[in-house]
Backbone as JSON, one array per atom type, in Angstrom:
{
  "sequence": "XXXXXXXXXXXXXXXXXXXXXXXXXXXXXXXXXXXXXXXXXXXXXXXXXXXXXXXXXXXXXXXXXXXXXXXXXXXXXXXXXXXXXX",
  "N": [[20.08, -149.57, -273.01], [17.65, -149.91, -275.24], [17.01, -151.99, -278.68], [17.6, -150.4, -281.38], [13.85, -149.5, -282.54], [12.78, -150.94, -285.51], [10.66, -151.29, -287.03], [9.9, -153.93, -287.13], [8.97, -155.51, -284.96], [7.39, -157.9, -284.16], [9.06, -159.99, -285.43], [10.02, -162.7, -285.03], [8.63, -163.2, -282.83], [5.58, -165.71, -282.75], [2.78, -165.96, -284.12], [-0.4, -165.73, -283.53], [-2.85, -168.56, -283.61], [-5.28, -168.51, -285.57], [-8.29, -169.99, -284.47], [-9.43, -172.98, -286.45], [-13.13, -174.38, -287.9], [-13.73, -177.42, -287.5], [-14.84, -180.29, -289.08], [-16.15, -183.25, -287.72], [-16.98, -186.6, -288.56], [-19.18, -189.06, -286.72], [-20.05, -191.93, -285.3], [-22.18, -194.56, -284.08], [-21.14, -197.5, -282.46], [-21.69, -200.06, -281.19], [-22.89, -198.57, -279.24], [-21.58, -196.39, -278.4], [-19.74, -193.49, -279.13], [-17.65, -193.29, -282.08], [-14.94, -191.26, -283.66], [-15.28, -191.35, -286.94], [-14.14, -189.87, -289.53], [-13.2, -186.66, -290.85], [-13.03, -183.48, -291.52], [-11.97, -180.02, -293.25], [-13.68, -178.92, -294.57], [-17.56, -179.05, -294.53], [-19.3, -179.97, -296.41], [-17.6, -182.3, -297.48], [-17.52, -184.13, -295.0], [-20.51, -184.72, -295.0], [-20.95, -185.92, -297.39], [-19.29, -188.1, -296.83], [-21.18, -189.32, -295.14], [-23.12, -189.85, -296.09], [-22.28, -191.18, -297.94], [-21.76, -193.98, -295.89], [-24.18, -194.39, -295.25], [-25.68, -195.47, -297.49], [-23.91, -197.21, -298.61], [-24.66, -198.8, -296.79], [-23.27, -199.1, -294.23], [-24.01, -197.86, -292.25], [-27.14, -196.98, -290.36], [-28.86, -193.78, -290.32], [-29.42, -192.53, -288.11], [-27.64, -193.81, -286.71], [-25.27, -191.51, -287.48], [-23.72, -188.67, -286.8], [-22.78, -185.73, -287.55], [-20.47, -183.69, -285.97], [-19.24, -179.94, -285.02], [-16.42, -178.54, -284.04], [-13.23, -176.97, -282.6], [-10.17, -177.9, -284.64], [-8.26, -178.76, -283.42], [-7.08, -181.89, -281.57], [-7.74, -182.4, -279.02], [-9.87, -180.92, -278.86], [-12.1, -182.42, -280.22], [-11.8, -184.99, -279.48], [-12.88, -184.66, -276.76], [-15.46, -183.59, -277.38], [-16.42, -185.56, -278.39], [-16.49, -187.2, -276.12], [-17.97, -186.32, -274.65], [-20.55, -186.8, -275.89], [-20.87, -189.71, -275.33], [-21.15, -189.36, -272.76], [-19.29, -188.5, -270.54], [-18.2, -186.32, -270.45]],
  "CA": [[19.25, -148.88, -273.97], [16.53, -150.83, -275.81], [17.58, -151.54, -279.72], [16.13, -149.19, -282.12], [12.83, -149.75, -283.65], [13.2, -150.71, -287.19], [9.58, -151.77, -287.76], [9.78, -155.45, -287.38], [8.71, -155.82, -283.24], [6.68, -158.67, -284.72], [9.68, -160.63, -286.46], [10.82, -163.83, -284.19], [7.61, -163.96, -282.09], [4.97, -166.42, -283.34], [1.29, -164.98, -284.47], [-1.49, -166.87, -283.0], [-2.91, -169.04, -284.83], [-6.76, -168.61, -285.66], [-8.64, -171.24, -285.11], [-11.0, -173.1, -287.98], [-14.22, -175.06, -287.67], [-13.4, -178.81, -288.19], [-16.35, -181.02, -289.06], [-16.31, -184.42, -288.21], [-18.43, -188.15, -288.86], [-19.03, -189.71, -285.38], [-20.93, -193.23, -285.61], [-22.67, -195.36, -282.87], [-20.55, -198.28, -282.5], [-21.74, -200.62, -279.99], [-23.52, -198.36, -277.49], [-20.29, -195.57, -277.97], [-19.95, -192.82, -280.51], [-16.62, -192.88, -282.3], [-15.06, -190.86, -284.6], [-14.71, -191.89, -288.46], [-14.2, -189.37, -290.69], [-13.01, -185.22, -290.69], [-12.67, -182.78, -292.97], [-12.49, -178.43, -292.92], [-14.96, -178.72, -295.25], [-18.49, -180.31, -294.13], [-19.61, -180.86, -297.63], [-16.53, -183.38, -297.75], [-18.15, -184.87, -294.47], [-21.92, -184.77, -295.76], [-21.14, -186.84, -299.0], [-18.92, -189.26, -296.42], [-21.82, -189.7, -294.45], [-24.08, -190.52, -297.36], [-21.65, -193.14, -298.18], [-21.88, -194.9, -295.4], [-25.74, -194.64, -295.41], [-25.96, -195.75, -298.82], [-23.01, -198.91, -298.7], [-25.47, -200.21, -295.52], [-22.36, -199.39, -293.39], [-24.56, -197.14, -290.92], [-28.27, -196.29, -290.4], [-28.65, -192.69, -290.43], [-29.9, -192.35, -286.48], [-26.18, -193.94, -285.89], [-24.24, -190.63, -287.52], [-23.63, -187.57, -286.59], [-21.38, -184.42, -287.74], [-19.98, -182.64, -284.8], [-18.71, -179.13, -285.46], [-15.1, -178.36, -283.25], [-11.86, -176.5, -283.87], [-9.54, -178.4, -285.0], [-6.82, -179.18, -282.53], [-7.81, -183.42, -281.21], [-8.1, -182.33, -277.96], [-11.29, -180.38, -278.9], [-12.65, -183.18, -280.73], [-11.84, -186.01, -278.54], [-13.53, -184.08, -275.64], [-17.15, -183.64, -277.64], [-16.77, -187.08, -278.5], [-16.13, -187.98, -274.7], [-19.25, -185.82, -273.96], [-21.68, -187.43, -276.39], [-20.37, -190.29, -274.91], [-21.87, -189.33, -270.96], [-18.02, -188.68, -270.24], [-18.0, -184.78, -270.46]],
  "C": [[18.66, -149.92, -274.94], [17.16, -150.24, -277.64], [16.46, -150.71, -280.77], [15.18, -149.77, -282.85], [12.75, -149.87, -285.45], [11.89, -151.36, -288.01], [9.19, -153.44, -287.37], [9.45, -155.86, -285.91], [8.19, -157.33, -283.55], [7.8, -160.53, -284.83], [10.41, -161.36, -285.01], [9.44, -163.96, -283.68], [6.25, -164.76, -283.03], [3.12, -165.83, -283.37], [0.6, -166.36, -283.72], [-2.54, -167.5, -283.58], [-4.71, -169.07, -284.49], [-7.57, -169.61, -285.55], [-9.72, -171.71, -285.86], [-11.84, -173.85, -287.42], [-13.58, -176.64, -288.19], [-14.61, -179.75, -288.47], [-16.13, -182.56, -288.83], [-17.96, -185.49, -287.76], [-18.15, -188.2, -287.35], [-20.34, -190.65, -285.44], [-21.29, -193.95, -284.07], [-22.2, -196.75, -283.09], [-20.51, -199.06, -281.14], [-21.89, -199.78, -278.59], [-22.46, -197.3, -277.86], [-19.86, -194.81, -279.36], [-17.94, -192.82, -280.87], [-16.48, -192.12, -283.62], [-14.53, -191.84, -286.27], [-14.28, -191.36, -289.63], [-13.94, -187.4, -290.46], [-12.66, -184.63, -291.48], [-12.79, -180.95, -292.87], [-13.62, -178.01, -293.38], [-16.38, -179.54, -294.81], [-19.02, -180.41, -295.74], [-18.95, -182.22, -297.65], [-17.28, -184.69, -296.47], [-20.02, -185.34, -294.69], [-21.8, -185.98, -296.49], [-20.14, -188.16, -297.82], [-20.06, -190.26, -295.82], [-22.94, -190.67, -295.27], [-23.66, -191.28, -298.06], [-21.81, -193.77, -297.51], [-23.4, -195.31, -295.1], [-26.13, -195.55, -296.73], [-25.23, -197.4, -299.46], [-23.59, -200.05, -297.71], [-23.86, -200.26, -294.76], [-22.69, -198.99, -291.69], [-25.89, -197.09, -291.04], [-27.54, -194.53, -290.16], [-28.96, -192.06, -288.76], [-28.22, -192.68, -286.03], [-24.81, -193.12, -286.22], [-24.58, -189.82, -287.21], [-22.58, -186.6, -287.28], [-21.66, -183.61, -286.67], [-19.0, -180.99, -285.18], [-17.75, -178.8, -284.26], [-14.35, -177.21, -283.59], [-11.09, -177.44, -284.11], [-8.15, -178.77, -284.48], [-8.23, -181.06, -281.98], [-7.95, -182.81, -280.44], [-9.89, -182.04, -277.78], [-12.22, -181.87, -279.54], [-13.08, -184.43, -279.89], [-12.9, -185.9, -276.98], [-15.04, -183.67, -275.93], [-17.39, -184.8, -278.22], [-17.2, -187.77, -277.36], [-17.96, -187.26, -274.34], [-20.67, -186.49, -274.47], [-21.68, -188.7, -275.87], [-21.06, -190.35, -272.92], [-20.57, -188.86, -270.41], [-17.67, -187.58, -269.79], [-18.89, -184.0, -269.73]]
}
């Protein structure tokens, strides 16, 4: 006999976890885009980007912000694609 319902069916198993938008920098580095920079917020990546435009660390043709979720796998894998890879 199955134990009695006391409301809680829920309580031990793990919720699934939503996933968010991640934003990151991705720079042209010798022919090959890597990443440099991530944040949940893209404002936070915006104003990174416009640092490195602005310190003469990048032209602006050699960044990008890529929008993901936020597990690496996802990230690493639209990196690999900008890349010819994907």
């Amino acid at each position: 006999m199955p134990p009695p319902d006391d409301g809680c069916r829920l309580k031990g198993m793990q919720m699934a976890r939503k996933p968010r938008k991640y934003y990151t920098l991705v720079a042209l580095v010798d022919g090959r885009w890597g990443v440099q920079f991530g944040a949940y917020e893209r404002g936070d990546v915006v104003a990174e980007r416009a640092a490195y435009i602005e310190n003469g660390e990048a032209k602006a043709k050699e960044l990008k912000i890529i929008t993901t979720g936020d597990k690496v796998e996802e990230i690493n894998a639209a990196v690999a694609k900008l890349n010819g890879e994907g």
